[in-house]
FIDOBA-137479 format. One line per 3 residues: their letters; for each residue x, y, z of N, C-alpha, C. Coordinates in Angstrom, 1 decimal. Example, Ala and Ser with C-alpha at 12.3 -4.5 7.8 and 13.67 -1.06 7.14 Angstrom:
2
as = 13.2:-5.7:7.8:12.3:-4.5:7.8:13.2:-3.3:7.8; 12.8:-2.2:7.1:13.7:-1.1:7.1:12.9:0.0:7.9
***
This chain:
81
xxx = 91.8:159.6:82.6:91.7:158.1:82.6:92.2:157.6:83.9; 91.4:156.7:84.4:91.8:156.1:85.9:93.0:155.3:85.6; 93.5:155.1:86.9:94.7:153.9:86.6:93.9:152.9:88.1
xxx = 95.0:151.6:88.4:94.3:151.1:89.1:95.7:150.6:89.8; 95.3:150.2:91.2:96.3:149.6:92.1:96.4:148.1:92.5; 97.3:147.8:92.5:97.1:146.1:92.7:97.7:145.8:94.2
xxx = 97.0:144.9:95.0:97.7:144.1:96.1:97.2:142.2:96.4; 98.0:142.5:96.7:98.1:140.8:97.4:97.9:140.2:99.1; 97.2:139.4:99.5:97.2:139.2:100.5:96.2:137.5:100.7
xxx = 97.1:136.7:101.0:96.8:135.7:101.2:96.0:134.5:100.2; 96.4:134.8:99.0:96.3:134.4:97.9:95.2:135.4:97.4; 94.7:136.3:97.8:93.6:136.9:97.0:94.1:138.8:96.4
xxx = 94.2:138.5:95.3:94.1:139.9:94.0:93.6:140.6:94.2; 93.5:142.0:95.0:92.5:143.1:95.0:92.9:144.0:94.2; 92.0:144.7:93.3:92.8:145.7:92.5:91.5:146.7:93.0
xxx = 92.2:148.1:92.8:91.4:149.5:93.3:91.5:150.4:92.4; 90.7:151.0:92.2:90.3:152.4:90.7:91.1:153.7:91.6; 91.9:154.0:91.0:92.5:155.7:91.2:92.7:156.5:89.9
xxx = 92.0:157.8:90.6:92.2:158.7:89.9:93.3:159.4:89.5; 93.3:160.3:88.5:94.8:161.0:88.1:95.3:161.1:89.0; 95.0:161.4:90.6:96.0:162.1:90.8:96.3:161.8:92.2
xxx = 96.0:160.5:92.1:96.3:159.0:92.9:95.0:158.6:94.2; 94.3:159.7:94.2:93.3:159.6:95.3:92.0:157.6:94.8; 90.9:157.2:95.7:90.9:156.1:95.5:89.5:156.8:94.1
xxx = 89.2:155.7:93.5:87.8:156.4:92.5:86.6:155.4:92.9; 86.0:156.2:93.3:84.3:155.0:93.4:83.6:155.1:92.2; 83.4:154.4:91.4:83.2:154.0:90.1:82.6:152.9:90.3
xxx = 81.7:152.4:90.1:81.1:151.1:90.0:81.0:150.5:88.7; 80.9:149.3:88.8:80.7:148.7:87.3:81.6:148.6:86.1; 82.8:149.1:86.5:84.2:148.9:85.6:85.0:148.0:85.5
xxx = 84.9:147.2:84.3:85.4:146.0:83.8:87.1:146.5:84.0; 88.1:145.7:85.1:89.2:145.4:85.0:89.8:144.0:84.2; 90.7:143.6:83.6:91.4:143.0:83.1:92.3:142.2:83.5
xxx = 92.5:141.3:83.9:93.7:140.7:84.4:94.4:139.4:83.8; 95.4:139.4:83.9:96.5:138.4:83.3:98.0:138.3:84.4; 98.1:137.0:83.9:99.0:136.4:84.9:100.5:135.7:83.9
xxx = 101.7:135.5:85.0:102.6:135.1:84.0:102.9:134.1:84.9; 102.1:133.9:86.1:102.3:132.4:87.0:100.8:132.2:87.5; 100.4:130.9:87.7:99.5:130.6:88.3:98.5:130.7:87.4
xxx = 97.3:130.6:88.2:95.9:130.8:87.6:95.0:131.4:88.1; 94.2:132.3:88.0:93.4:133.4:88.5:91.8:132.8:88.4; 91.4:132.9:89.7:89.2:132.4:89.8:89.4:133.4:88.5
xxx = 89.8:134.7:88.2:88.9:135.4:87.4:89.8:136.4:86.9; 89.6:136.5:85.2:89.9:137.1:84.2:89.7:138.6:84.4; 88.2:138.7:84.4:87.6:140.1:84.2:87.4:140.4:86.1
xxx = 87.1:141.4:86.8:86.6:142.3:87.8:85.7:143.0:87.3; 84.4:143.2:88.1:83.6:144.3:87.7:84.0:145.0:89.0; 83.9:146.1:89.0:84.1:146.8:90.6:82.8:147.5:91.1
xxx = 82.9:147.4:92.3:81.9:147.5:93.3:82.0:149.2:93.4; 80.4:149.3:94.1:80.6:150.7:94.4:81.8:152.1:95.1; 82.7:151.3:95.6:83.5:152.2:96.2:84.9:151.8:95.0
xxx = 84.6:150.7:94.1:86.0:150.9:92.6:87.0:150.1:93.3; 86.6:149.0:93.9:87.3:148.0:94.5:86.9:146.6:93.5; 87.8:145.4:93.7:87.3:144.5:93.1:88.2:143.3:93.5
xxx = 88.0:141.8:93.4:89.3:141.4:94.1:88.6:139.4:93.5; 90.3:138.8:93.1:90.0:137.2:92.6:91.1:136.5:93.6; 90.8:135.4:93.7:91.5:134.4:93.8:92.8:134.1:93.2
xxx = 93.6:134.1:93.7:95.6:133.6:92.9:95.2:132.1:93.4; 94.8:130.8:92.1:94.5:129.8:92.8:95.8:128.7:92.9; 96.8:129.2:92.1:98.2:128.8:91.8:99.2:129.8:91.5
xxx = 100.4:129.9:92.4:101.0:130.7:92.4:102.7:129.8:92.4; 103.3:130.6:91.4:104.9:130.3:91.6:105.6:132.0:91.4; 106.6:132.4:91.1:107.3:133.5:91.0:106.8:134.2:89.7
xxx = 106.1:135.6:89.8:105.6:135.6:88.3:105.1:137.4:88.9; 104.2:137.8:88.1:103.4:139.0:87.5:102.1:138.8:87.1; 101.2:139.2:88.4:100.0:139.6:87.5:99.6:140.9:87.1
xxx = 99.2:141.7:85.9:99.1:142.6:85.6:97.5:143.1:85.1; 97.5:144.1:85.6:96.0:144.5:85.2:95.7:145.7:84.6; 94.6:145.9:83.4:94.4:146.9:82.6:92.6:146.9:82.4
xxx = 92.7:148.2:81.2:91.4:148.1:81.2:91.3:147.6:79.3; 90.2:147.3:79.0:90.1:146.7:77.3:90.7:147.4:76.5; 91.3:148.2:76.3:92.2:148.9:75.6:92.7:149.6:75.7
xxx = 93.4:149.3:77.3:94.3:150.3:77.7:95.2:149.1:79.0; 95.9:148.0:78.1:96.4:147.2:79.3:97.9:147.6:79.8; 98.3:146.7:80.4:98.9:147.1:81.2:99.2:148.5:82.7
xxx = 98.3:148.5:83.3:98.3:149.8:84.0:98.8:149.5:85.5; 99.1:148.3:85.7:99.3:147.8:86.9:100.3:147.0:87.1; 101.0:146.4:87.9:101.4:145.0:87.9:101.9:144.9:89.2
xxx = 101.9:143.5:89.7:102.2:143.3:90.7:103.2:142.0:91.1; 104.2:141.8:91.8:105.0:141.0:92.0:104.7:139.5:93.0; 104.1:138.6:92.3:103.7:137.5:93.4:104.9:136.0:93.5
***
């Protein structure tokens, strides 16, 4: 099962597909998940692009966690904003 990486930079969310065994995964087309415990996010779902990248807008931010999974498998990520 992949896991995924989260970063931040300049208000924008990028999350990245990794494989077991941390290398990056190009996978296209995989619905990521995201949730927030500050702010408000352009976007809920990510589909990822061909190299398993994907990335939203933080359009409000205060001190909080956004965390990202896959549909029944959440939590796999989280990140400190």
């Amino acid at each position: 099962l992949p896991s995924i990486s989260l970063s931040i930079k300049d208000d924008m969310i990028s999350a990245q597909l990794l494989n077991a065994d941390g290398t990056e995964a190009h996978k296209k087309d995989i619905e990521i998940y995201l949730e927030t415990t500050t702010g408000l996010l352009q976007n809920n779902r990510l589909v990822t692009d061909e190299f398993g990248r994907g990335e939203t807008k933080l359009l409000f931010k205060d001190k909080g966690k956004v965390k990202a999974g896959f549909k029944f498998y959440t939590g796999k990520a989280e990140i400190q904003v």
